[in-house]
C-alpha positions as CSV (number, residue, x, y, z in Angstrom):
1,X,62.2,84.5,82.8
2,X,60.5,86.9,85.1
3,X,60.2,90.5,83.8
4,X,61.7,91.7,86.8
5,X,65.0,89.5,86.6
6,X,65.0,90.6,82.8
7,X,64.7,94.0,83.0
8,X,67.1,94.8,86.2
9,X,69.8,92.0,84.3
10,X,69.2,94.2,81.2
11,X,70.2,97.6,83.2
12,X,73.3,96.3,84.9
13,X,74.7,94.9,81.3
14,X,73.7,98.3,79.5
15,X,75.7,100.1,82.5
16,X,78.6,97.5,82.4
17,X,78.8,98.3,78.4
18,X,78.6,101.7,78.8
19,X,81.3,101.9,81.3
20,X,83.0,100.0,78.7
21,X,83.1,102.2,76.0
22,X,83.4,105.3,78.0
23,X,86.8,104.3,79.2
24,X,88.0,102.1,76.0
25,X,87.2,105.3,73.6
26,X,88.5,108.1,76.0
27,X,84.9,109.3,76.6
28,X,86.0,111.0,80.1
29,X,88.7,113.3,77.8
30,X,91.9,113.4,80.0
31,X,90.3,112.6,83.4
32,X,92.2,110.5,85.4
33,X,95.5,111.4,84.0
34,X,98.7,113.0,84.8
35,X,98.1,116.2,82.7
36,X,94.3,116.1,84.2
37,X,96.5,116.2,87.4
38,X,98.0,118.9,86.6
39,X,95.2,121.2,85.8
40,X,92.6,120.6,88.0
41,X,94.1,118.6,91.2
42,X,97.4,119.6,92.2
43,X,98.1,122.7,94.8
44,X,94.4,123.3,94.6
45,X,94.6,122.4,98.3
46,X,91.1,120.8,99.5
47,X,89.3,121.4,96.5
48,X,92.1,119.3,94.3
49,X,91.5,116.4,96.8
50,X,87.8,116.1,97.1
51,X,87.7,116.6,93.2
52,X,90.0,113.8,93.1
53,X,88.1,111.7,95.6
54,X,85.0,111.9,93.7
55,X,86.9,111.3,90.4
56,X,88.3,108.0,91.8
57,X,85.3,106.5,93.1
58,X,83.7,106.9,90.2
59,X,86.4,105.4,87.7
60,X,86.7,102.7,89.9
61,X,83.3,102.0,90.0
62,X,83.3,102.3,86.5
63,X,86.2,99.2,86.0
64,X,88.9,101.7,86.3
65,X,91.8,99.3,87.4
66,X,92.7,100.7,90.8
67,X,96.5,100.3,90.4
68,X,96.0,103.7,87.9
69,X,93.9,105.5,90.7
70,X,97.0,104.7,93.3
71,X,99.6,106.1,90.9
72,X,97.6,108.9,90.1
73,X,97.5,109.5,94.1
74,X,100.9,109.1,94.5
75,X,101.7,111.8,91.4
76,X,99.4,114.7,92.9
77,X,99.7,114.8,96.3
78,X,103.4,112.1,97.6
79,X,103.2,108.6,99.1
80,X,101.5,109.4,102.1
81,X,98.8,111.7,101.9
82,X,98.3,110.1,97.7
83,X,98.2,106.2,99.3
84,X,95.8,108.1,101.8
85,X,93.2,109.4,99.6
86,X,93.4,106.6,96.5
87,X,92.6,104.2,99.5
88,X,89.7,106.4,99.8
89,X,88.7,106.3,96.1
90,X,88.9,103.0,95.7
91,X,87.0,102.2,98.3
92,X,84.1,103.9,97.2
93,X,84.4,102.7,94.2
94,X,84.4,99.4,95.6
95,X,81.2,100.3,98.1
96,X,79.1,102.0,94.7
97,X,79.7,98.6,92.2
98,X,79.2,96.2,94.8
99,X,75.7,97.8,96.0
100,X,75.2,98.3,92.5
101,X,75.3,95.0,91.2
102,X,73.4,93.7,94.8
103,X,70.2,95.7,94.0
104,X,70.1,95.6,90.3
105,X,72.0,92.8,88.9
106,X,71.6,90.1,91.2
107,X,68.6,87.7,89.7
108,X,70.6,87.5,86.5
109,X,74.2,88.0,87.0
110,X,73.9,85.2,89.5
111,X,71.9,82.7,86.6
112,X,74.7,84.0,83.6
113,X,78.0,83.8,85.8
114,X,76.9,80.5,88.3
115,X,80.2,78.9,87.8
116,X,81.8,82.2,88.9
117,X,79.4,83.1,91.4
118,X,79.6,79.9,93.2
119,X,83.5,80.0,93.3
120,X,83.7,83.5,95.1
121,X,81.0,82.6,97.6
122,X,82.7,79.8,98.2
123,X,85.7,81.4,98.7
124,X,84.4,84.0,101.1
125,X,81.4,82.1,103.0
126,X,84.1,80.5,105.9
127,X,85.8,84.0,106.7
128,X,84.7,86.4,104.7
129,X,86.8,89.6,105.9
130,X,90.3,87.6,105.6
131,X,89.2,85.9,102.5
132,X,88.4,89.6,101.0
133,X,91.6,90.6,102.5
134,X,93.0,87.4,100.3
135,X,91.4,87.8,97.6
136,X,92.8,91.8,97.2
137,X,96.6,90.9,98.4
138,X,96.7,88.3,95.3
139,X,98.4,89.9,92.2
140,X,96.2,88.4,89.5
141,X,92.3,89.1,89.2
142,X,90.2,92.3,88.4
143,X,88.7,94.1,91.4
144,X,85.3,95.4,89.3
145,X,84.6,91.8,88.2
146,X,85.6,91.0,91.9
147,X,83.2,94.0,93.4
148,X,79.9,92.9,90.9
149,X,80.3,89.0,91.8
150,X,80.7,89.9,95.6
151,X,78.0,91.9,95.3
152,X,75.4,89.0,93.8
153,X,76.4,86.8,96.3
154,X,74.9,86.3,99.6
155,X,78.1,87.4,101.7
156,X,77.5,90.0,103.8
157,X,78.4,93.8,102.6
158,X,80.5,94.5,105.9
159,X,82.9,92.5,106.0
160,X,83.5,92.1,102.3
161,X,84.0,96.0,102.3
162,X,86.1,96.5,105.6
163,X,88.1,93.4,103.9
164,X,88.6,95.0,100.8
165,X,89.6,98.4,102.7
166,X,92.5,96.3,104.2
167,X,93.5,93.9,101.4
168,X,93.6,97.3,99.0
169,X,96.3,99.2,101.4
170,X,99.4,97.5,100.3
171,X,99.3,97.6,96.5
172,X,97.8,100.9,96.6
173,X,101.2,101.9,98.8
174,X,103.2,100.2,96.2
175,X,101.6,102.0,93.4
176,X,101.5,105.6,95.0
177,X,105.3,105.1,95.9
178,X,105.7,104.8,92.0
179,X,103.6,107.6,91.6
180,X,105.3,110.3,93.8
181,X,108.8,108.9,92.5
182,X,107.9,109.8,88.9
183,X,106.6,113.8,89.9
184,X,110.1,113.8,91.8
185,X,112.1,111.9,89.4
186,X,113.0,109.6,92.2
187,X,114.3,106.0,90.2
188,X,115.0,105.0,93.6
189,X,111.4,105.2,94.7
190,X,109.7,103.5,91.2
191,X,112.1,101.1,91.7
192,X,111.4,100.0,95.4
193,X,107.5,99.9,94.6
194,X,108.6,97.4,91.8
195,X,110.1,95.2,94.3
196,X,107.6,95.7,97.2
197,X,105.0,94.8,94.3
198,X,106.5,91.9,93.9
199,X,107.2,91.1,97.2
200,X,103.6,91.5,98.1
201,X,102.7,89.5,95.5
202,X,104.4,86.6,96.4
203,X,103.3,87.3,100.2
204,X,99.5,87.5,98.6
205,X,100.0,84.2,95.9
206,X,101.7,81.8,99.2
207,X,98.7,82.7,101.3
208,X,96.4,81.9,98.9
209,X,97.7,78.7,98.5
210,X,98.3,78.2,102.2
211,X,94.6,79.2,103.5
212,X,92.5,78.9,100.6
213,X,92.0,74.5,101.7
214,X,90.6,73.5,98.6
215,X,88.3,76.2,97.6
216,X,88.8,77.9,94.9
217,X,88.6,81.2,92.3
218,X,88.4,79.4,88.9
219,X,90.3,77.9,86.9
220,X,91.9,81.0,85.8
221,X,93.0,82.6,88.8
222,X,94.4,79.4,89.9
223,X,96.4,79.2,86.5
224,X,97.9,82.3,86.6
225,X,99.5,81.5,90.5
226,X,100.1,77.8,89.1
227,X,98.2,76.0,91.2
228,X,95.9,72.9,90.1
229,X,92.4,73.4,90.5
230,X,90.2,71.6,93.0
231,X,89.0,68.2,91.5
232,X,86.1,68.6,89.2
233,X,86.6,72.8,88.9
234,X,88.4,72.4,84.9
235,X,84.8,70.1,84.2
236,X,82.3,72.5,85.9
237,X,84.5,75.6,84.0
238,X,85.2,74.5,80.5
């Protein structure tokens, strides 16, 4: 192995392990939390949102699940300007992993994951905007481990991103609706975003299996939406 593929497949796993253990031991303190919120985000007019902005990208970049970011939104500032700005977040969190994993983690990533690799470029090479926006409506997957394959991959950044952008709008909607209904005490409101979530699920799993003809995310993405895998995938995977 080349020093170069080494040392830059050695960097992105110390990163990845150290995001890890940041956010598994509480390393961040009370960041990204509703008493965090409280403190240092809400009625601190601008100043609370760009903090919050800049916050987000990074814990999403950082494998932060994104559902938590949109909740989060939806607590400090209501459903609209809170599915506004975790869209935001999440974005960039999206754009700094993906350009991560692109310029450092590529040589290796792409030898150590093939199997996975191969599946999302696959999945992405025919259309790759509306098979982002696919990928991001389906309600099973995790949207780092999406960003850092995408990124290794030879689909272009552009439409993979603007994709994402889109295919992140409606759960983020669903998830700031929750949000804003538990700062208000509205059960209506965390009840609706349970049902939208679960009607844009279904909307997101029946489109999969309606556009996806014959390509395939893995064996385990296709389990969870009970579907059978494309002949030969449970070989190439196991």
């Amino acid at each position: 192995m080349k020093l170069r593929v080494l040392f830059s497949g050695l960097a992105l796993m110390a990163t990845l392990v150290a995001a890890g253990l940041v956010i598994e031991h509480g390393l961040l303190g009370d960041w990204m939390s509703e008493a965090w919120i409280d403190r240092a985000v809400r009625d601190r007019g601008l100043q609370g949102e760009l903090l919050y902005l800049c916050v987000a990208g990074v814990a999403t970049a950082l494998a932060l699940p994104r559902h938590v970011v949109s909740f989060l939104g939806g607590y400090a500032f209501g459903v609209g300007l809170g599915t506004g700005l975790a869209l935001i977040g999440t974005e960039i969190g999206c754009v700094l992993s993906f350009f991560y994993a692109r310029a450092i983690g590529r040589p290796l990533v792409s030898a150590r994951l093939a199997a996975r690799v191969r599946h999302v470029e696959n999945f992405l090479a025919a259309n790759p905007f509306w098979m982002t926006v696919l990928i991001r409506l389906i309600p099973v997957g995790n949207n780092f481990v999406t960003n850092i394959l995408a990124g290794v991959t030879r689909v272009p950044a552009r439409p993979f991103l603007l994709g994402s952008f889109a295919g992140y709008l409606p759960q983020t909607l669903v998830f700031a609706l929750a949000g804003s209904g538990v700062d208000l005490g509205a059960v209506s409101r965390i009840v609706i975003a349970v049902l939208l979530f679960v009607v844009s699920g279904a909307i997101g799993t029946r489109l999969y299996r309606k556009y996806r003809h014959g390509r395939s995310l893995g064996v385990e993405v296709d389990g969870a939406l009970e579907e059978e895998p494309s002949a030969g995938e449970g070989a190439r995977d196991r």
